[in-house]
PAFIFI-484424 format. One line per 2 residues: for each residue x, y, z of C-alpha. Coordinates in Angstrom, 3 decimals. Example, Ala and Ser with C-alpha at 12.3 -4.5 7.8 and 13.67 -1.06 7.14 Angstrom:
BEGIN
12.300:-4.500:7.800 | 13.670:-1.060:7.140
END
This chain:
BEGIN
41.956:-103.615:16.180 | 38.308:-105.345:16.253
36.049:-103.537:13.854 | 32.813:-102.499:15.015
29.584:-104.665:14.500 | 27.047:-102.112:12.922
23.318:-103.666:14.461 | 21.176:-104.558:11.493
17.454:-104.202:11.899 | 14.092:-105.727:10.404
10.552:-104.217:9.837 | 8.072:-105.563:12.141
5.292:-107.452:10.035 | 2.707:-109.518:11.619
4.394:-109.973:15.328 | 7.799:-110.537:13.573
10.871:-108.745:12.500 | 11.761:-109.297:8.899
15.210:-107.877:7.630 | 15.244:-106.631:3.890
18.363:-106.536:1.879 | 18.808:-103.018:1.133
19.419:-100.673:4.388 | 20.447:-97.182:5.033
22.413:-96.042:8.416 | 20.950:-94.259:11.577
23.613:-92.005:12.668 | 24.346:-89.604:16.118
24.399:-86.386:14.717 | 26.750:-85.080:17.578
28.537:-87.383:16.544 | 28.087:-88.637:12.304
30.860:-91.502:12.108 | 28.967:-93.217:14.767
26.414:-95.630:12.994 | 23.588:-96.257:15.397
22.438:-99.271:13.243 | 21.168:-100.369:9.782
17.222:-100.280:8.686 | 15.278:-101.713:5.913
14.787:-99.252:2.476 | 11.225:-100.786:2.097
10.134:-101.468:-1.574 | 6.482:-101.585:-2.311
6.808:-105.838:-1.093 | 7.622:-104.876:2.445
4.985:-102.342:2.719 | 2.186:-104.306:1.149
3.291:-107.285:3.368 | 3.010:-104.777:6.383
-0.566:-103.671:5.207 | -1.310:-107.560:4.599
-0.208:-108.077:8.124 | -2.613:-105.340:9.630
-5.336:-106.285:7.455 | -5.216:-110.139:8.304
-5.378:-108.974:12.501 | -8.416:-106.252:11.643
-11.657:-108.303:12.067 | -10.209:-110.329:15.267
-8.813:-106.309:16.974 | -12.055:-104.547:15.719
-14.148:-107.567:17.667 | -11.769:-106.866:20.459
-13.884:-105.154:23.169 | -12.408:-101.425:23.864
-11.932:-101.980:27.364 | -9.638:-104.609:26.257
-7.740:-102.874:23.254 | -7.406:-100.108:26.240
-5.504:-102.933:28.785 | -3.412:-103.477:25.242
-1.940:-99.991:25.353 | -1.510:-100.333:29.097
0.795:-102.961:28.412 | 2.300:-101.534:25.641
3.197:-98.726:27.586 | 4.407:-101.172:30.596
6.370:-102.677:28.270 | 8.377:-99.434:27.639
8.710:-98.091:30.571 | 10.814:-101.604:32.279
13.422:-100.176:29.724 | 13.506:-96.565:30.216
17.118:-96.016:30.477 | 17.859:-97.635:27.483
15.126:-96.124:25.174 | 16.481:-92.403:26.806
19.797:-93.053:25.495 | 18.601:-94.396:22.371
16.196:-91.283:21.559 | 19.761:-88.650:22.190
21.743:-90.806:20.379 | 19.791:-90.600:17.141
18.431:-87.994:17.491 | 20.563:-85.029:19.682
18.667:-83.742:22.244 | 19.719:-83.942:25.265
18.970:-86.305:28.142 | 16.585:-84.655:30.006
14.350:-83.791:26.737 | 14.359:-87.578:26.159
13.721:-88.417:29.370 | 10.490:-86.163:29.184
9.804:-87.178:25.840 | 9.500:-90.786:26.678
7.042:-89.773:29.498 | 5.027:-87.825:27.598
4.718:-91.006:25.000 | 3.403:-93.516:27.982
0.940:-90.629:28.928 | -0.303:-90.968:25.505
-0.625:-95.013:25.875 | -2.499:-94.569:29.292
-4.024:-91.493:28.636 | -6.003:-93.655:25.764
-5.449:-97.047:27.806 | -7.880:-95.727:30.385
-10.233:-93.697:27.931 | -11.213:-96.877:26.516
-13.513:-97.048:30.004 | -15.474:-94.218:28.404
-15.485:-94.961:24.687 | -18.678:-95.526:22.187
-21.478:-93.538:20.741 | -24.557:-92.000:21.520
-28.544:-92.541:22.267 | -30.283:-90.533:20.491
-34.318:-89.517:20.988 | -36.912:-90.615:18.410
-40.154:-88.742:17.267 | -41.453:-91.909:16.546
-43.035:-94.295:19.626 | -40.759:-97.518:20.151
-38.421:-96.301:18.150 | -34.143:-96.623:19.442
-31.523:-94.173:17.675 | -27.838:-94.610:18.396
-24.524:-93.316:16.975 | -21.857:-95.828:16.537
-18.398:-95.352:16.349 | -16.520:-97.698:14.083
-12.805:-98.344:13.050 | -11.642:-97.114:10.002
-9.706:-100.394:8.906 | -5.927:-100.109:7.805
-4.546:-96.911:9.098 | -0.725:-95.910:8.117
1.152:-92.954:10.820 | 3.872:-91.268:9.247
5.968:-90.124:11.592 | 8.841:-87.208:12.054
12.454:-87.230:13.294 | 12.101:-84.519:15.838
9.624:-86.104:18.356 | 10.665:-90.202:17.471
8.873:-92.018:20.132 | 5.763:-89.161:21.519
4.480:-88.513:18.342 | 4.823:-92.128:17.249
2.254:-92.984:20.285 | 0.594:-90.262:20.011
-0.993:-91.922:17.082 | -1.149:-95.488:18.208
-2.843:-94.872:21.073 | -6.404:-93.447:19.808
-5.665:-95.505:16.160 | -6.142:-98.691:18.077
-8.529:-97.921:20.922 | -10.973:-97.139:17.654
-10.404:-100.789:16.328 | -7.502:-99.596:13.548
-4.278:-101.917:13.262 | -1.726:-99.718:11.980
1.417:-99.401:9.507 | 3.687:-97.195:11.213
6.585:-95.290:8.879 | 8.967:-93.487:10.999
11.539:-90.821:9.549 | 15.013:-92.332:8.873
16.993:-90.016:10.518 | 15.327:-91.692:13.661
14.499:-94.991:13.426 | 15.464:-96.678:16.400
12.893:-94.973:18.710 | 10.075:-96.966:16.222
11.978:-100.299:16.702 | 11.479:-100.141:20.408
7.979:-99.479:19.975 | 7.678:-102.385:17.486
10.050:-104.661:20.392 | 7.593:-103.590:23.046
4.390:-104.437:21.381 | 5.927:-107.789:20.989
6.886:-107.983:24.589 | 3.860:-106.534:25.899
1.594:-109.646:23.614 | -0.468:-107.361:21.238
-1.602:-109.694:18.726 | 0.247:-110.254:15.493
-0.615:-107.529:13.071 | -1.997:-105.120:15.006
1.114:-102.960:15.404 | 3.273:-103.153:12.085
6.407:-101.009:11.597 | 8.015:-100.297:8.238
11.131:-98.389:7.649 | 12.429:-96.417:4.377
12.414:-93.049:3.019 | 9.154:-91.086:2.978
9.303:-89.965:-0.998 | 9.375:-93.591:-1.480
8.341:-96.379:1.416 | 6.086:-93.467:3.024
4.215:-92.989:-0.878 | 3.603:-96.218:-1.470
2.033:-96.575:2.253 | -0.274:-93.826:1.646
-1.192:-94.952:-2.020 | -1.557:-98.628:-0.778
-5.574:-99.791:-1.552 | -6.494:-101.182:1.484
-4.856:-98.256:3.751 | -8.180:-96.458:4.824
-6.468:-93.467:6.964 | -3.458:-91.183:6.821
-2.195:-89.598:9.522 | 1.164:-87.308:8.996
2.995:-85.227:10.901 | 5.598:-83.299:9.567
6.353:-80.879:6.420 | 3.656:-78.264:4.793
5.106:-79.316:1.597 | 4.781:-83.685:2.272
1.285:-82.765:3.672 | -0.283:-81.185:0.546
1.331:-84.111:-1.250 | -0.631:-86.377:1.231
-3.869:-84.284:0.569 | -3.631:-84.756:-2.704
-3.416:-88.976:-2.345 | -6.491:-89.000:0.183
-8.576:-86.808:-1.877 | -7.541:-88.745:-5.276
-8.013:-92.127:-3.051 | -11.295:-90.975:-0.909
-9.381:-91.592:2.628 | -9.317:-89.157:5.505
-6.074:-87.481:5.895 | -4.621:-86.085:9.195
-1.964:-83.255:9.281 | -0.136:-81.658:11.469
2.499:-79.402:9.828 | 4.766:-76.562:10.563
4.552:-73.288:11.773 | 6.248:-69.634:12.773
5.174:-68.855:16.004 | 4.943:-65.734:17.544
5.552:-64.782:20.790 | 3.844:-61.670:22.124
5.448:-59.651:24.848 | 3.319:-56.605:25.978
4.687:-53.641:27.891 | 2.538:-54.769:30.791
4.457:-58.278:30.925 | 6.744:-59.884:33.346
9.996:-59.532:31.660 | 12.404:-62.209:33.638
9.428:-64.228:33.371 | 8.657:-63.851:29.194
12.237:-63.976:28.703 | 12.450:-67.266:30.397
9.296:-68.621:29.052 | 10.534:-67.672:25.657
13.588:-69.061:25.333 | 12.358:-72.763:26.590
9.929:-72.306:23.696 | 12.912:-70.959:21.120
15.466:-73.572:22.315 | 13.771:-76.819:23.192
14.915:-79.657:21.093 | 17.248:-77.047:19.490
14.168:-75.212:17.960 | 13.461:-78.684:15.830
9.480:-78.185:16.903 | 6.825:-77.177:14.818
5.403:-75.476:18.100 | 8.843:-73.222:18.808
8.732:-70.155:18.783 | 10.970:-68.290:16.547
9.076:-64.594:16.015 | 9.353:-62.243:19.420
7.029:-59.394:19.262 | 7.659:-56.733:21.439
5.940:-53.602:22.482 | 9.186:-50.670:21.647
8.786:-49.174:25.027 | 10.130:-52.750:26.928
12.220:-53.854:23.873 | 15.386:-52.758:25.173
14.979:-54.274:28.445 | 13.673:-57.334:27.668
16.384:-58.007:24.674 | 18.765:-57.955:27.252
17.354:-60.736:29.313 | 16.534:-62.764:26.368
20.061:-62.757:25.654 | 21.123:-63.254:29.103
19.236:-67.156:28.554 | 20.246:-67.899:25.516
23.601:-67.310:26.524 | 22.743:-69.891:29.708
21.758:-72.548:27.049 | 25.245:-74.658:27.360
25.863:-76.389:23.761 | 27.495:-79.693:23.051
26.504:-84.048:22.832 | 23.066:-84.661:24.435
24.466:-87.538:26.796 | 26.593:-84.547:28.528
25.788:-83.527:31.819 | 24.608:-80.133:32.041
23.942:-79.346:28.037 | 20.676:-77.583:26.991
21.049:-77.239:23.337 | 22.397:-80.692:21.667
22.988:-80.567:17.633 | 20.372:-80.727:14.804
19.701:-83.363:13.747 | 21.142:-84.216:10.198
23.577:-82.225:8.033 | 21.038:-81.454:5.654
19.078:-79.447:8.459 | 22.361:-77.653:9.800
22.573:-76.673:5.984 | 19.111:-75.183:5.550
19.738:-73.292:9.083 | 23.080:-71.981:8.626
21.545:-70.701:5.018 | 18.586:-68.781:6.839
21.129:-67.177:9.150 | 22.970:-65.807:6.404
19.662:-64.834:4.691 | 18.877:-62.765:7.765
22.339:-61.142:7.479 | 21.934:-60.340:3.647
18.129:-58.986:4.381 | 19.778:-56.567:6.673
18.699:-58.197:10.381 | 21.385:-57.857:13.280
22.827:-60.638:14.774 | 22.897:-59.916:18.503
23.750:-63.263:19.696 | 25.384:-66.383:17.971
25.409:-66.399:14.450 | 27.635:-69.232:13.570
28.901:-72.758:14.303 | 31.116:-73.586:17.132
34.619:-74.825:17.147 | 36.570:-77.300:18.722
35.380:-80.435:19.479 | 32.265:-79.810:18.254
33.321:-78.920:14.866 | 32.492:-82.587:13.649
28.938:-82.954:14.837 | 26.286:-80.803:13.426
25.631:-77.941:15.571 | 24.647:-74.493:15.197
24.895:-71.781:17.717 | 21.628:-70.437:19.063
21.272:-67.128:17.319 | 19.301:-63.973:17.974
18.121:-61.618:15.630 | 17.440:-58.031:16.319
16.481:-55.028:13.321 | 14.163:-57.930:12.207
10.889:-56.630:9.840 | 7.425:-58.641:8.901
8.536:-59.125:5.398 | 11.959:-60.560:5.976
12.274:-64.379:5.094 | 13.367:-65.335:8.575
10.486:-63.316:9.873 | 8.169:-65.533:7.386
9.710:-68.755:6.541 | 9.793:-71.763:8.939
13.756:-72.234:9.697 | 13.668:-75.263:12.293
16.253:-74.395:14.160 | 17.358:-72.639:16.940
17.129:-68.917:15.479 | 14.457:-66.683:17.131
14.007:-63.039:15.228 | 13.056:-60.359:17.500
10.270:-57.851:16.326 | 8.858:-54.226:17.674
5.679:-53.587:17.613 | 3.784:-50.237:18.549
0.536:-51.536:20.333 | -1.853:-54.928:20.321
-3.335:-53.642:16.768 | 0.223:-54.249:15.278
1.027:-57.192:17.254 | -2.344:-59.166:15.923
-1.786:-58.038:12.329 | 1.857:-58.924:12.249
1.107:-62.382:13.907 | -1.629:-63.632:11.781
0.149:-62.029:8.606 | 1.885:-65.714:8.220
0.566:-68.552:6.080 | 1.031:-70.706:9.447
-1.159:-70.938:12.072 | 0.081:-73.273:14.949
0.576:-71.837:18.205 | 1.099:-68.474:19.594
2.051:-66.941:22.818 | 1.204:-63.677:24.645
3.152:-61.921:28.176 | 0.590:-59.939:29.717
-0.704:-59.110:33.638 | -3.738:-58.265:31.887
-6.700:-60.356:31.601 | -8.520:-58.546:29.135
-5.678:-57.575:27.073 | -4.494:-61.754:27.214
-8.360:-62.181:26.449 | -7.789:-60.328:22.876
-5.508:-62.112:21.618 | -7.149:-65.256:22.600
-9.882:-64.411:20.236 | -7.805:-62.468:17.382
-4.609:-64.747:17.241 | -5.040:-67.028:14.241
-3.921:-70.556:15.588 | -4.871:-73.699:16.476
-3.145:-73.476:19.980 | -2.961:-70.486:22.263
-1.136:-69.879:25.314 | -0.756:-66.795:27.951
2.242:-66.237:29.760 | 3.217:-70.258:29.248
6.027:-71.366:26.349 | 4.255:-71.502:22.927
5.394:-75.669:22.585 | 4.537:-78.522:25.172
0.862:-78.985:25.319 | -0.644:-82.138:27.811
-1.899:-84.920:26.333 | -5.675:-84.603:27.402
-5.426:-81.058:25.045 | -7.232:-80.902:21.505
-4.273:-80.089:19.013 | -3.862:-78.933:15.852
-3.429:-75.688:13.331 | -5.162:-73.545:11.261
-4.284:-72.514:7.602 | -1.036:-74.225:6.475
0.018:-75.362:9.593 | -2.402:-78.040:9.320
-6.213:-77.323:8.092 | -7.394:-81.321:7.560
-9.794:-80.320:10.215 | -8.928:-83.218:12.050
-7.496:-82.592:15.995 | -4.379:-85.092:17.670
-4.493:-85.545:21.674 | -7.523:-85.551:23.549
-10.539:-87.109:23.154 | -10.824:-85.342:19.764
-8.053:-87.321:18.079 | -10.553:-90.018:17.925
-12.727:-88.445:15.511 | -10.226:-88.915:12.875
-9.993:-92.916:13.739 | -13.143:-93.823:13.889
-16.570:-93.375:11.557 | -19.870:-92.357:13.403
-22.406:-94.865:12.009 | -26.358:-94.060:12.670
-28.425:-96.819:13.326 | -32.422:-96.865:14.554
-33.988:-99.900:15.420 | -37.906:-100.738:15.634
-37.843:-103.537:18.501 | -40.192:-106.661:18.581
-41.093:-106.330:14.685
END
């Protein structure tokens, strides 16, 4: 019997791939004896050699005009899309979800590229007015230098580009540090700016775990920008490095979004809405929601067709033809779900659907049944905490005054949906709802690229927006310059 070749990989430094003696193993959670491949556990020499990298290719990229840096991400996003197929599989593989999710994953990451590809038409500064005759004002916007992306395991390749795209239109080379539970999706970023002929340096990739490759990144001198996206906890960390080190810090963290449904709603419709937004990615986004408030005098009848979707969800390996909910994605996360489902049971919540692990086949992989909590209260844990996962605690409510207070009582402020036929009442909680990202009668995650995002409180508060034209704030300085012609 011919044992099976375990692919080794190298960080990407300076246009090419360097392997480093010490690795750690990508696995398919559906599947945890199958080793995807092998990745570098960066010491502080491969990520100063990957900061080297990107700060040797800064003065030739920041001289780079932006229409050109704009035709870069064109390419890069060319360059990924002649092997589609491949990168979908790769994306379920390491990371669970199914097909379909990766499929629209991966499209949502080349939006990103030619979203900011073809802003790069429109981008500079300002002319200003002067009191004073003869007189020329402009605002200039400049690169920040090194920037380092830290990336998460939920959304591997989006997020990933997400970044990129608006870090180098500004004139930024980048160290990116993806999460090691998925790894791969950042090695066919770092193969495709290769392919695609970005210039040495400007794209670097470094692999190893965040507490240690991902600290010494963000602690690195010449890094002049952080921009995170995952945990509340790793993000105050971060804070704390780019206040001690006088760099701006970007962070999007986590959440415990609320879902309003109003007795004036369209139930079939909520319930539908609801569970794409509960389910998606097996509840492993920091936009799902996972709090249902519902006015009592609808409650009964829209817990029943809630149910009724969740039970649609089919569960089982992501490359499987008809499965909606694949498995989360490490161990270590089916362990911290699993423990917040038996916190709701000990609190006093009632399971109404799932509850527990399936059997059979899928005993091996790590999956958790979709699970629906009724008898839920504001102060409960699973009511407060962020469980990323596929558990959704339902909530009454008596009118919109309870619904606002009970949403906004949550140290999170992400996103937040509301059910209504009412334009006024949908209005209300526009203005009340404490988050950064608000929808009405639309899932509370999956927002277009072109959209300003970000939270409020501890689901983010850096102040600094991702998508949109806004995420280039954050990448670039505004210099002010006034000139005095002829003199």
């Amino acid at each position: 019997m011919t044992a099976t070749v375990e692919p080794v990989y190298g960080n990407l430094v300076g246009g090419a791939f360097a392997r480093v003696e010490s690795t750690f193993a990508d696995t398919n959670p559906a599947a945890p004896d199958d080793v995807v491949g092998r990745f570098p556990a960066s010491g502080p020499a491969e990520v100063d050699a990957a900061v080297e990298a990107a700060a040797a290719a800064l003065p030739a990229w920041r001289r780079t005009p932006p229409v050109q840096r704009g035709r870069a991400l064109v390419a890069l996003a060319r360059a990924l899309r002649e092997r589609e197929d491949e990168i979908v599989a790769a994306i379920t593989r390491e990371q669970g979800k199914p097909l379909a999710e990766s499929r629209g994953e991966f499209g949502k990451a080349l939006e990103y590229l030619d979203y900011y590809g073809a802003l790069a038409y429109e981008y500079g500064g300002r002319l200003l007015p002067s009191a004073r005759p003869g007189v020329e004002i402009s605002i200039r916007r400049e690169p920040l230098g090194v920037v380092a992306l830290l990336t998460p395991w939920n959304v591997p390749i989006a997020i990933p580009t997400r970044k990129i795209g608006p870090a180098l239109l500004a004139g930024n080379t980048v160290v990116l540090k993806p999460s090691t539970e998925t790894p791969l999706s950042a090695h066919v970023i770092a193969e495709a700016a290769v392919a695609a002929g970005l210039p040495p340096g400007v794209i670097n990739v470094v692999h190893g775990p965040g507490s240690t490759t991902g600290a010494a990144l963000a602690r690195h001198p010449r890094v002049a920008g952080i921009s995170f996206t995952g945990s509340t906890e790793v993000g105050r960390g971060l804070a704390v490095i780019g206040a001690e080190r006088l760099v701006k810090v970007q962070l999007e963290l986590g959440g415990k979004n609320a879902s309003i449904v109003l007795d004036d709603a369209d139930l079939d419709h909520a319930a539908e809405q609801i569970a794409i937004a509960a389910l998606s990615g097996s509840g492993q986004q920091c936009t799902a929601t996972s709090r249902v408030l519902v006015q009592r005098s609808v409650l009964e009848a829209f817990t029943e067709r809630l149910l009724a979707r969740v039970r649609a969800w089919p569960v089982g390996p992501g490359d499987r033809d008809g499965v909606r909910l694949g498995p989360l994605v490490s161990e270590r996360q089916l362990q911290t779900v699993t423990a917040y489902v038996e916190i709701g049971r000990q609190e006093g919540a009632t399971v109404l659907l799932g509850g527990g692990r399936p059997g059979g086949e899928l005993a091996n992989g790590w999956y958790v049944e979709a699970t629906v909590f009724g008898d839920v209260t504001p102060d409960m844990r699973i009511a407060r905490e962020e469980i990323f996962g596929p558990v959704v605690a339902i909530l009454p409510v008596d009118d919109d005054d309870e619904a606002i207070r009970i949403a906004n009582d949550s140290v999170y402020g992400l996103s937040a949906a509301v059910f209504t036929r009412s334009l006024a009442r949908a209005h209300r909680y526009v203005d009340e709802i404490e988050v950064g990202a608000m929808a009405v009668n639309l899932p509370s995650a999956g927002w277009e690229v072109q959209t300003a995002f970000g939270g409020f409180k501890a689901s983010g508060g850096s102040g600094w927006k991702e998508q949109g034209v806004e995420a280039l704030d954050f990448f670039s300085e505004l210099k002010a310059v006034q000139v005095l012609p002829g003199t």
